[in-house]
KOLVEX-740407 format. One record per residue (C-alpha): x, y, z; residue in three letters. Coordinates in steps of 0.25 Angstrom, whole numbers, plus 5000, padded with zeros to 4 digits. Last residue first. Layout:
<recs>
XYZAla;...
</recs>
This chain:
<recs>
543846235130Unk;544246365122Unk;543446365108Unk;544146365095Unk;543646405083Unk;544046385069Unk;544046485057Unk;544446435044Unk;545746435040Unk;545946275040Unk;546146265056Unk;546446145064Unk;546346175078Unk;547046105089Unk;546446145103Unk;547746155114Unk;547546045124Unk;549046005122Unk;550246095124Unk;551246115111Unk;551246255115Unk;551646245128Unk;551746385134Unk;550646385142Unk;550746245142Unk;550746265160Unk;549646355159Unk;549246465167Unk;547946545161Unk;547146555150Unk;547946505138Unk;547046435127Unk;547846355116Unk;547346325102Unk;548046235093Unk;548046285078Unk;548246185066Unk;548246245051Unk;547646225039Unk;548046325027Unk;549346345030Unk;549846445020Unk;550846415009Unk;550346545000Unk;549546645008Unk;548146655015Unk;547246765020Unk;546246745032Unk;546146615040Unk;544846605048Unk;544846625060Unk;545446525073Unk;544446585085Unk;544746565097Unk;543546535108Unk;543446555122Unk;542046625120Unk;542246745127Unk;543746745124Unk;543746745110Unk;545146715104Unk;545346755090Unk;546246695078Unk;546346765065Unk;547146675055Unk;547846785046Unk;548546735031Unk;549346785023Unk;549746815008Unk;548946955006Unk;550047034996Unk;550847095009Unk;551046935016Unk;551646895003Unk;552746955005Unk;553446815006Unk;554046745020Unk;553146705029Unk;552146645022Unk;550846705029Unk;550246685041Unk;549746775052Unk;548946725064Unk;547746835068Unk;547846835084Unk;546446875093Unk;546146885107Unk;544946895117Unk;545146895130Unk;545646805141Unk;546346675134Unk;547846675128Unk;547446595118Unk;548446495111Unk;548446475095Unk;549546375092Unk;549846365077Unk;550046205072Unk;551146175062Unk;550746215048Unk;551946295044Unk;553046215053Unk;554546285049Unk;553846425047Unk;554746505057Unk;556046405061Unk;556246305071Unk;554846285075Unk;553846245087Unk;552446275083Unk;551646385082Unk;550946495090Unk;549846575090Unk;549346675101Unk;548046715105Unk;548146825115Unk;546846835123Unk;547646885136Unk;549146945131Unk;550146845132Unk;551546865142Unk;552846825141Unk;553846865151Unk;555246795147Unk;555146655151Unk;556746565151Unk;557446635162Unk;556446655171Unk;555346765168Unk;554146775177Unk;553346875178Unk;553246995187Unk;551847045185Unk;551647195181Unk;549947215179Unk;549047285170Unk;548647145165Unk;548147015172Unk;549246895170Unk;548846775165Unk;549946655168Unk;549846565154Unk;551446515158Unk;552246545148Unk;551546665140Unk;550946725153Unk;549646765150Unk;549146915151Unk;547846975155Unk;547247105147Unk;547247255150Unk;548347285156Unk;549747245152Unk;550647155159Unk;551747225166Unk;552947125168Unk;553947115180Unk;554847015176Unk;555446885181Unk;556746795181Unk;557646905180Unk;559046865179Unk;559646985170Unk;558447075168Unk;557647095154Unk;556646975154Unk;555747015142Unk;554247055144Unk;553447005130Unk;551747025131Unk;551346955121Unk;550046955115Unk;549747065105Unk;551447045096Unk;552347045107Unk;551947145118Unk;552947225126Unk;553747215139Unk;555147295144Unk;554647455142Unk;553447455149Unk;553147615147Unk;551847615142Unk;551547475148Unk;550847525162Unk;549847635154Unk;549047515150Unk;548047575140Unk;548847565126Unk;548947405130Unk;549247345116Unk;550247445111Unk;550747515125Unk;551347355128Unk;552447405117Unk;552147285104Unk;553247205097Unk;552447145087Unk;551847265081Unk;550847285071Unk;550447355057Unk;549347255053Unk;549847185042Unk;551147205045Unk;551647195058Unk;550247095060Unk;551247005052Unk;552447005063Unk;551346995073Unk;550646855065Unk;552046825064Unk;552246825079Unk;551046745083Unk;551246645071Unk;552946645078Unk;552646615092Unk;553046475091Unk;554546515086Unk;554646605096Unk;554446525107Unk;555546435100Unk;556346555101Unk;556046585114Unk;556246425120Unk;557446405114Unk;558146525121Unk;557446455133Unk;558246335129Unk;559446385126Unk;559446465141Unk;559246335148Unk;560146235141Unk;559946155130Unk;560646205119Unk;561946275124Unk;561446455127Unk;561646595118Unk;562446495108Unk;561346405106Unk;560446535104Unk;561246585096Unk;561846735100Unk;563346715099Unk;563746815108Unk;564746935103Unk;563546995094Unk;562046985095Unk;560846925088Unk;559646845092Unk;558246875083Unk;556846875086Unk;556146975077Unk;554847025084Unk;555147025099Unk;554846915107Unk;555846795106Unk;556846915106Unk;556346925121Unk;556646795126Unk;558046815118Unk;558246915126Unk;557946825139Unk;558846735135Unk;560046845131Unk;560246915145Unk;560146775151Unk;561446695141Unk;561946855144Unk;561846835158Unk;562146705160Unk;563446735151Unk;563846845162Unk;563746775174Unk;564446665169Unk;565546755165Unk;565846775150Unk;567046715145Unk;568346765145Unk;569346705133Unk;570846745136Unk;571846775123Unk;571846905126Unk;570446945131Unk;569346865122Unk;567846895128Unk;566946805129Unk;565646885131Unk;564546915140Unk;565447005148Unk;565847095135Unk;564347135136Unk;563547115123Unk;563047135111Unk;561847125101Unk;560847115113Unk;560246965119Unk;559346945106Unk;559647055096Unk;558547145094Unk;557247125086Unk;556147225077Unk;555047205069Unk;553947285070Unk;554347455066Unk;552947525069Unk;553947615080Unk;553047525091Unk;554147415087Unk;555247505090Unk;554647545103Unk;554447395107Unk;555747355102Unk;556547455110Unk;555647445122Unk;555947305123Unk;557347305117Unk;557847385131Unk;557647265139Unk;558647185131Unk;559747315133Unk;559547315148Unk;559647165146Unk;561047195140Unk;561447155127Unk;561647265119Unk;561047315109Unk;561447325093Unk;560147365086Unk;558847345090Unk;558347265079Unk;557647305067Unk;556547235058Unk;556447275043Unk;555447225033Unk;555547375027Unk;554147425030Unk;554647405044Unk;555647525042Unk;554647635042Unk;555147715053Unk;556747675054Unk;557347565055Unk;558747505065Unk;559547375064Unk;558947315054Unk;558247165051Unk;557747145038Unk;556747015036Unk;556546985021Unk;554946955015Unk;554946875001Unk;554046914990Unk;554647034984Unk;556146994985Unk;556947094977Unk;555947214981Unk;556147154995Unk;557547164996Unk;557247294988Unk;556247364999Unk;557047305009Unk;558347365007Unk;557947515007Unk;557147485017Unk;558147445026Unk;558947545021Unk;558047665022Unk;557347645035Unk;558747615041Unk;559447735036Unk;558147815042Unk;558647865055Unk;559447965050Unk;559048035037Unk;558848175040Unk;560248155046Unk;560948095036Unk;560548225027Unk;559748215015Unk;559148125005Unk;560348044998Unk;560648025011Unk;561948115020Unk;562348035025Unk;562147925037Unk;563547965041Unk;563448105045Unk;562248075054Unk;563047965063Unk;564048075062Unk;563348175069Unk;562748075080Unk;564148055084Unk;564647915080Unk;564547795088Unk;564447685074Unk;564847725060Unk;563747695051Unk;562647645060Unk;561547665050Unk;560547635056Unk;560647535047Unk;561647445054Unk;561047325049Unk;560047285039Unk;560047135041Unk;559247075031Unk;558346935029Unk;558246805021Unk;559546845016Unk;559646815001Unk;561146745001Unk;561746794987Unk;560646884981Unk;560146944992Unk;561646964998Unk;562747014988Unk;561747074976Unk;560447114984Unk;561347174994Unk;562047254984Unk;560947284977Unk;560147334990Unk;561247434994Unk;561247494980Unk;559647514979Unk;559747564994Unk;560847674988Unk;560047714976Unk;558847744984Unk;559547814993Unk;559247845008Unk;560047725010Unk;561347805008Unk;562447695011Unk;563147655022Unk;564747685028Unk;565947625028Unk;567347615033Unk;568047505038Unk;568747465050Unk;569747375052Unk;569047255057Unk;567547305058Unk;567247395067Unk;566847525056Unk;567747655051Unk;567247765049Unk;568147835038Unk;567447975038Unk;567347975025Unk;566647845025Unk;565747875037Unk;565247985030Unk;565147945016Unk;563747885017Unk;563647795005Unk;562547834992Unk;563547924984Unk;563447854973Unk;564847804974Unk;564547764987Unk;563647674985Unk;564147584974Unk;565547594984Unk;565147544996Unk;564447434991Unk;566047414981Unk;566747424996Unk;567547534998Unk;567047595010Unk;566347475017Unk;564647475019Unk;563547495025Unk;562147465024Unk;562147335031Unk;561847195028Unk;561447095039Unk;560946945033Unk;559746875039Unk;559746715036Unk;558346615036Unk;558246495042Unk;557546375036Unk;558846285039Unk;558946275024Unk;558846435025Unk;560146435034Unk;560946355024Unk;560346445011Unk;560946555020Unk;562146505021Unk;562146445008Unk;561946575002Unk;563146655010Unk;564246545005Unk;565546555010Unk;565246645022Unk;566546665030Unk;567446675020Unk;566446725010Unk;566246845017Unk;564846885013Unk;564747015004Unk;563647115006Unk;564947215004Unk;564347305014Unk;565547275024Unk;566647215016Unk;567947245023Unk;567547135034Unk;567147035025Unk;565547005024Unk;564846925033Unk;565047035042Unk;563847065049Unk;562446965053Unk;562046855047Unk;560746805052Unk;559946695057Unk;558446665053Unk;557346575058Unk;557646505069Unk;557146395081Unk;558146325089Unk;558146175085Unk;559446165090Unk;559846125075Unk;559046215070Unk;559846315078Unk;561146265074Unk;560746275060Unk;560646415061Unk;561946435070Unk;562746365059Unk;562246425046Unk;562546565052Unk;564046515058Unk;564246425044Unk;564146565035Unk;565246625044Unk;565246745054Unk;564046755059Unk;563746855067Unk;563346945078Unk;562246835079Unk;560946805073Unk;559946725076Unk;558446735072Unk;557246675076Unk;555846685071Unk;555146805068Unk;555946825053Unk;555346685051Unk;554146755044Unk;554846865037Unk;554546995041Unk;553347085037Unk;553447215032Unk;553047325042Unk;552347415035Unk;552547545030Unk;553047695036Unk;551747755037Unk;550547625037Unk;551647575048Unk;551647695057Unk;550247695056Unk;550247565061Unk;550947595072Unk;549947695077Unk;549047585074Unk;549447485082Unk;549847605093Unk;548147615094Unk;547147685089Unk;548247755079Unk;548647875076Unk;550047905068Unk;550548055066Unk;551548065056Unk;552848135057Unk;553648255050Unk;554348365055Unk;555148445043Unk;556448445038Unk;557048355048Unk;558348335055Unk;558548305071Unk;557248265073Unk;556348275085Unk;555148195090Unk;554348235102Unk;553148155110Unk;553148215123Unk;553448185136Unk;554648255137Unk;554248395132Unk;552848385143Unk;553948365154Unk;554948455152Unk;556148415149Unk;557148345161Unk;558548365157Unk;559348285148Unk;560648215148Unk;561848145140Unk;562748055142Unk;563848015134Unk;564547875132Unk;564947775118Unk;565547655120Unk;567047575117Unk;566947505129Unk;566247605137Unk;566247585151Unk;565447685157Unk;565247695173Unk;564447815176Unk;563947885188Unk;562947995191Unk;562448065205Unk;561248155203Unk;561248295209Unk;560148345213Unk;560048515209Unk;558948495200Unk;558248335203Unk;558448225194Unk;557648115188Unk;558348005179Unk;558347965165Unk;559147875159Unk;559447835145Unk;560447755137Unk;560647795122Unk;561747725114Unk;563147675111Unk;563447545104Unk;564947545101Unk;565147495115Unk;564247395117Unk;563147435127Unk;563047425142Unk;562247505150Unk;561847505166Unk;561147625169Unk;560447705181Unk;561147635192Unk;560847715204Unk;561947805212Unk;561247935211Unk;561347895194Unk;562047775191Unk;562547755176Unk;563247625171Unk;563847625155Unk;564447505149Unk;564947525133Unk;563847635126Unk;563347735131Unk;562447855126Unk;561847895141Unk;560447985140Unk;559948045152Unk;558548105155Unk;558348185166Unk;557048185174Unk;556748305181Unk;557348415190Unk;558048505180Unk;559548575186Unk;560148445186Unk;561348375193Unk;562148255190Unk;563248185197Unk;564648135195Unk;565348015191Unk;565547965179Unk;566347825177Unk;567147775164Unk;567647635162Unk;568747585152Unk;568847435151Unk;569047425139Unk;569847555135Unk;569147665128Unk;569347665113Unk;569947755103Unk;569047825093Unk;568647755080Unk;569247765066Unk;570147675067Unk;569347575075Unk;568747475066Unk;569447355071Unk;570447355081Unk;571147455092Unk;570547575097Unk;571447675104Unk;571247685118Unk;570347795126Unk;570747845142Unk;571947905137Unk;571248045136Unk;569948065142Unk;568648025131Unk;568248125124Unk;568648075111Unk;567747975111Unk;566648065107Unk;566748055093Unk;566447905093Unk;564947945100Unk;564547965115Unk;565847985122Unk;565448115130Unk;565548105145Unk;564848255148Unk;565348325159Unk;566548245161Unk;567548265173Unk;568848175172Unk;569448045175Unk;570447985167Unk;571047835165Unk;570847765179Unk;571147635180Unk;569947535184Unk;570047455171Unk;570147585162Unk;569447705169Unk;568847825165Unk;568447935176Unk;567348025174Unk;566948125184Unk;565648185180Unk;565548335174Unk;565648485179Unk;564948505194Unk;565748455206Unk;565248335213Unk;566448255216Unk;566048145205Unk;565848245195Unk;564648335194Unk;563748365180Unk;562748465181Unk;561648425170Unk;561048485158Unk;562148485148Unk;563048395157Unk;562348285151Unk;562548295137Unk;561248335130Unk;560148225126Unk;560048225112Unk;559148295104Unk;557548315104Unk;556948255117Unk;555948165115Unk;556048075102Unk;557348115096Unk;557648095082Unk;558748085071Unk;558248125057Unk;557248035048Unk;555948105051Unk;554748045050Unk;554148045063Unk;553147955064Unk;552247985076Unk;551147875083Unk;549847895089Unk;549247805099Unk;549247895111Unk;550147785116Unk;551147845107Unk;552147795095Unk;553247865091Unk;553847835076Unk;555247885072Unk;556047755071Unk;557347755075Unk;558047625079Unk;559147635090Unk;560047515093Unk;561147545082Unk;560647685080Unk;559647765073Unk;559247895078Unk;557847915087Unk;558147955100Unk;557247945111Unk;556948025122Unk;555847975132Unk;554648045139Unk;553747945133Unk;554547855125Unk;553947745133Unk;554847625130Unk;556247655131Unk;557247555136Unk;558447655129Unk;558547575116Unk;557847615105Unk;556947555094Unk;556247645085Unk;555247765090Unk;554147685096Unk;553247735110Unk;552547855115Unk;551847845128Unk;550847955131Unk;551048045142Unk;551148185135Unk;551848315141Unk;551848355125Unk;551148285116Unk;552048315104Unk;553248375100Unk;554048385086Unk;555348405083Unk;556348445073Unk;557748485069Unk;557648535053Unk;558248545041Unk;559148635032Unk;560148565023Unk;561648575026Unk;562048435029Unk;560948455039Unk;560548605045Unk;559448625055Unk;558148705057Unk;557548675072Unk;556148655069Unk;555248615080Unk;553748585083Unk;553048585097Unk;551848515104Unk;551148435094Unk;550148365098Unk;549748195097Unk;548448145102Unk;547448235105Unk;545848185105Unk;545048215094Unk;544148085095Unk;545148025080Unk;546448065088Unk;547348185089Unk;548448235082Unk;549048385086Unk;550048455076Unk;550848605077Unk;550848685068Unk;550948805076Unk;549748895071Unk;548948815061Unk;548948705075Unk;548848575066Unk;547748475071Unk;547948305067Unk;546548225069Unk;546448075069Unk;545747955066Unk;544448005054Unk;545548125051Unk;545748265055Unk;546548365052Unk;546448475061Unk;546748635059Unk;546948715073Unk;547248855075Unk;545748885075Unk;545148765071Unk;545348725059Unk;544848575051Unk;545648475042Unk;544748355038Unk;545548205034Unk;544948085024Unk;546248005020Unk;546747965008Unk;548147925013Unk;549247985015Unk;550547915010Unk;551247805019Unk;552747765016Unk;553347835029Unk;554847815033Unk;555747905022Unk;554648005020Unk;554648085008Unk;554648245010Unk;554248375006Unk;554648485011Unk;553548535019Unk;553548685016Unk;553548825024Unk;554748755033Unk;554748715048Unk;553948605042Unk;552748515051Unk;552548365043Unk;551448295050Unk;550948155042Unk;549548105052Unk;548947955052Unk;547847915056Unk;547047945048Unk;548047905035Unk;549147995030Unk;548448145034Unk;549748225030Unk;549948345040Unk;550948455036Unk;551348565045Unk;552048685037Unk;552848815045Unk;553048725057Unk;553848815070Unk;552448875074Unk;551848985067Unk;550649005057Unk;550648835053Unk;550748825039Unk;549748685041Unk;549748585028Unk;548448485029Unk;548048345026Unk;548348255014Unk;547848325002Unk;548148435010Unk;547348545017Unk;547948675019Unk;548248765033Unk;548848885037Unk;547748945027Unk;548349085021Unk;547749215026Unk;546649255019Unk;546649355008Unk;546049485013Unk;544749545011Unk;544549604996Unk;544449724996Unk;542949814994Unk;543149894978Unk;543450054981Unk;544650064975Unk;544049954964Unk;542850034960Unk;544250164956Unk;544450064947Unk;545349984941Unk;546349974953Unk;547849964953Unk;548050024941Unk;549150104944Unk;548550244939Unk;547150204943Unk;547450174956Unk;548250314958Unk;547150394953Unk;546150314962Unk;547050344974Unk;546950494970Unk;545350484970Unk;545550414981Unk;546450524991Unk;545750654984Unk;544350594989Unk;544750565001Unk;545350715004Unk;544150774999Unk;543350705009Unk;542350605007Unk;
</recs>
């Protein structure tokens, strides 16, 4: 050691021992400890696991194991995971066995059905199934910080299964003939024909629940941008700058001008509109609305359109009033819906860069809302991809649901959010309902009118209005008109009928309801201060009440209780408007202003769920007052989570068009693959064209032309067909009285297939039970996309006009004026027996079927057992009468036959009954098990006729034929062989 050394330690042991850093001059010399570890980007929870990824946009990624097949991701743009409580979901993780495992960049959670990997790097989630095989992966994350009512939050969204080809389904109930959403952008905000329900279902059996509360877009992230945005616009004489519009009153020209972007989309808008061409409004309601067009106003556009992306664009057309668009001269679209009801159409068409593509369009408003919007082709992986973005979020948040099969996807929806509750029994019978009644005698009239026509029924209803105009949210009945509310309903219940009564969550400035909210700060203020006024006579101004309080949905249920349970005691509710539609057609901006802010945030991080909160808000103490009795609430939109809530929904306010018809297929399908079972429409669209009426001009009456009425008396025949065959089968609309002896005179053709269907109806009830049943004890649908029973057909992913009632119908309604015949696919895989005739039909193939006038294309799945009963004029008027079992013959089949009482919760404590009945085909025997379960006031002996359907038969339909095998069964198992 060098001089120089030694000098330099013996100094820095001098200096140690004056600060006392060391002890000894040992400890200078001592080995160091190696350095601490870097921190895990990983911990193991209780429940699963928390990632802090090393970069990406995500600085905590949660997963929650809930069940095995069942997944909770949470991903934060913040170092911590606020926490939260979940509006929709109910479930807590459960005890389940899981292992977590790194490889590389890579940690995996694993459980005996599925395995969830986490990248430590990006965050970013993959799930794949029980063998290892991908499923579900994340492909981009993103956090766009925003500021709402002056809180910090987030934009967000979150893509998957990019470039994918798998079919994804669900998502509420909307109204664009969507089936595939593959490809597809969809808008998820409630609206008067728009149900929001953030749950995604895919052909690769997974399911996404997306638990946020915000506007959402499936697809595409935001609204389509104007049309001039991406596109040249040309005028009629071909030079570039916007289309030549030309407004004309009755031929008479009242401007033309050049328009880039034709902007009447929301009351706001109507200020764009040329000078002189609008008038002021006169009537009801109106002071605080713009002016209005002329009558018989009509506005043309005429140009072209040129892209500079060949591909296929996507156009999106708010309209409301008549709207006619050609494109190169073809007819593109042909809408009509009333004026005050404006929404979403959509085209999409293939362009080439540089080719122009001629436009025209003919818009006659009558009072509607315009604006057309455009987008250019995306790329092809970013299209077809599954992608949810919200508008306002403090994290994102969803819950990956595995299944073997969409049942079971759906089902773990159900165990997440809560069952679905089950309806009254004579809730799936008939129910008529008219935009309304405007006296005690009208309602007690029609009723008994059917029974005196012998027309079966179950329940009318009473629809708005029964109060005095100034007293909206009063819950008081006009006595004038409605001298006695509990004798008209104790009338109606003599006749063994059962009334539904609407209420609403809004209510009258002024009014003492209004006022025991309001003066705990529990009313939205907005429209209030604003001085909205509604339609009704003068106008009045009002607004709804903060559900998200618990102190508001005690207030809104005591009043109800006081005026209306207590008094008349509805059998069943009609919880309208709870979108809420506060003030209709206003910017989107103003629809948030007025739906707050809640007791919980902003109106915007609220949105979609009013309706989750006040139906249930609602149910939970009608049913607290009533434990042992089941209600039926219908509503007008839901939300995830709603079925827990004895809540069906019906799709909204349509018009009655047969475009409009044909689009309630793909709308109830979807909305029944969103895990929500019970849903309906209004039999022949809510309203209708000014040609189907009698209209008064002066003091002239016009009736409908003949061509006209035929037409309608068609366009709602063959809906009611189809209401036959949806879960809730209900007749309602406005302008036309909608009773079936109004719709057609006893005796005459159309009366007498109307007749038919809901006697049809009536004999199908033990097979429709037994679905409505199944909805809660085993988590099913009745209203069922082909792609659930026939996963492997490719062919029905898409078939957006057909789908399966319950496991053995096959349901195709007649949707075209004066069609007597429809092509129908029939799905592969089994043979299929036409309902009316015993026909058999090899799957996998179209066939054009027969559909005159009085058949709807009806088909029965090979090795269906379906059971029937007998003719009756109300659900539960014969108890013991015999129960039709007839075998549709070629494979084996099974159906377990629900009972219980009908009426009382005892269904949830055990009180009901299951006779399993089984068809083998090898022995040609059915099998009538033994009964399982009981309840009070059962049956215990019953008759069952056996019928065996194996080919063309002339009593295919007769249920009353002879030759069926009478059977007399106790409980015990009997067997019956096929001679």
């Amino acid at each position: 050691m060098t001089s120089k050394k030694v000098l330099m330690i013996t100094a820095a042991v001098a200096a140690l021992a004056v600060t006392g850093a060391c002890s000894s001059v040992h400890d200078l010399f001592a080995p160091k400890p190696p350095p601490a570890a870097p921190a895990s980007p990983w911990e193991k929870t209780a429940t699963g696991v928390v990632v802090t990824p090393t970069a990406g946009p995500a600085k905590k990624v949660r997963l929650e194991v809930m069940t095995e097949s069942i997944i909770h991701v949470t991903s934060s743009p913040d170092a911590a995971i606020a926490p939260r409580e979940s509006l929709l979901v109910r479930a807590a993780p459960e005890a389940v066995k899981f292992d977590t495992a790194v490889d590389g960049d890579t940690l995996t959670v694993k459980t005996a059905k599925l395995s969830a990997q986490v990248s430590l790097k990006t965050g970013e989630v993959k799930f794949l199934d029980a063998e290892g095989k991908p499923v579900l992966a994340g492909a981009a994350t993103t956090f766009k910080p925003v500021t709402v009512d002056g809180k910090p939050f987030y934009d967000v969204r979150a893509e998957f299964n990019r470039g994918t080809d798998e079919a994804f389904y669900g998502l509420g109930q909307h109204q664009n003939g969507q089936m595939n959403y593959n490809g597809e952008d969809v808008i998820l905000a409630q609206h008067n024909m728009d149900v929001a329900v953030p749950f995604v279902v895919s052909t690769k059996n997974y399911g996404v629940l997306w638990d946020n509360y915000s506007i959402t877009r499936f697809g595409y992230p935001a609204e389509y941008p104007a049309i001039n945005a991406q596109l040249k616009i040309y005028d009629a004489s071909g030079k570039e700058g916007g289309f030549t519009a030309r407004y004309t009153d009755g031929g008479k020209l009242l401007a033309e001008r050049i328009e880039a972007d034709p902007n009447y989309q929301f009351i706001e808008d109507q200020k764009n509109f040329p000078p002189g061409v609008m008038q002021e409004q006169k009537g009801a309601g109106t002071s605080n609305l713009p002016p209005a067009p002329p009558r018989a106003l009509t506005v043309t556009y005429d140009g072209a359109l040129e892209t500079q992306k060949s591909g296929v664009h996507k156009f999106r057309f708010y309209v409301s009033g008549y709207f006619k668009l050609w494109l190169d001269g073809k007819l593109v679209m042909d809408s009509w819906r009333q004026g005050w009801q404006g929404w979403y159409r959509n085209v999409e068409i293939p362009m080439t860069a540089g080719k122009k593509v001629t436009f025209k369009a003919e818009w006659k408003p009558e009072g509607g809302y315009l604006r057309f919007l455009h987008l250019d082709p995306m790329p092809d992986a970013e299209r077809h991809e599954l992608s949810l973005h919200s508008d306002v979020a403090k994290a994102i948040d969803y819950y990956y649901v595995a299944g073997s099969n969409l049942d079971d996807v759906i089902a773990g929806y159900r165990h997440l959010t809560g069952p679905a509750i089950m309806m009254p029994e004579w809730s799936y019978g008939f129910w008529q309902s008219r935009q309304r009644y405007e006296t005690q005698d009208q309602l007690v009239g029609v009723f008994n009118e059917y029974r005196k026509l012998k027309l079966p029924i179950d329940a009318i209803v009473q629809d708005w209005r029964y109060w005095k105009d100034p007293e909206w949210g009063s819950h008081d009945f006009d006595t004038s008109r409605f001298p006695n509310p509990p004798k008209m309903f104790d009338d109606v219940r003599k006749m063994n009928g059962h009334v539904m009564l609407v209420i609403w969550p809004k209510f009258y400035e002024g009014l003492p309801h209004f006022k025991e909210f309001d003066e705990k700060g529990l009313m939205y203020r907005y429209s209030v201060d604003q001085k909205f006024k509604d339609w009704v006579g003068p106008g009045y101004v009002s607004s709804n009440y903060d559900v998200y309080s618990k102190e508001a949905r005690d207030i809104y249920w005591n009043q109800v209780q006081k005026k209306l349970d207590n008094l008349v005691a509805p059998d069943a509710w009609w919880m309208d408007n709870d979108e809420p539609d506060i003030h209709s057609n206003t910017a989107m901006d103003v629809q948030v202003k007025m739906r707050g802010p809640t007791v919980l945030g902003p109106g915007a991080e609220f949105y979609n769920t009013y309706p989750l909160m006040h139906v249930c808000g609602f149910y939970d103490h009608w049913q607290a007052a009533h434990p042992d009795k089941r209600t039926f609430i219908l509503t007008r939109s839901g939300f995830a989570g709603v079925q827990r809530c004895n809540a069906a929904v019906w799709s909204g306010d349509i018009a009655a068009r047969w475009s409009d018809m044909r689009e309630q297929i793909s709308a109830g399908v979807n909305f029944s693959m969103s895990g929500i079972p019970n849903w309906t429409f209004d039999i022949g669209g809510y309203t209708l064209e000014n040609r189907y009426l009698t209209m008064e001009v002066g003091k002239k009456k016009i009736e409908p032309k003949p061509a006209d009425k035929a037409e309608w008396t068609e366009l709602y025949t063959r809906w009611y067909e189809f209401g036959a065959f949806v879960p809730v089968f209900r007749s309602h609309g406005e302008l036309v009285k909608r009773e079936t002896f109004e719709i057609a005179k006893p005796g005459t053709k159309v009366f007498n297939i109307l007749a038919f269907y809901d006697k049809l109806r009536y004999r199908l009830l033990p097979y429709i039970y037994t679905l409505a049943a199944d909805t809660y004890f085993k988590a099913g649908t009745m209203m069922r996309g082909l792609v659930m029973d026939f996963p492997n057909d490719p062919a029905v992913r898409n078939i957006a006009d057909e789908y399966l009632f319950g496991p053995s119908f096959l349901v195709a309604p007649v949707t075209e004026y004066k069609a007597t015949s429809r092509s129908v696919y029939l799905p592969a895989g089994t043979r299929w027996y036409d309902y009316f005739s015993g026909a058999v039909y090899e799957g996998g193939h179209t066939i054009t079927a027969k559909a005159p006038l009085d058949r709807m294309p009806l088909f029965v799945k090979e090795g269906a057992v379906v059971p029937t009963g007998v003719a009756q004029q109300y659900t539960g008027e014969k108890p013991g009468a015999p129960i039709t079992l007839t075998v549709y013959t070629g494979k084996d089949g099974h159906f377990d036959l629900y009972e219980d009482d009908g009426t009382s919760t005892g269904y949830q404590k055990g009180a009901f009954a299951r006779i399993p009945v089984a068809w083998n085909e090898a022995t040609g025997t059915l099998i009538i098990g033994a009964r399982k379960g009981s309840f009070p006031g059962m049956i215990a002996a019953r008759t069952f006729k056996v019928r065996f359907i194996s080919g063309p038969t002339k009593t295919a339909l007769d249920f009353d034929a002879k030759g069926a095998e009478v059977v007399k069964y106790s409980g015990e198992a009997v067997e019956v062989k096929r001679k």
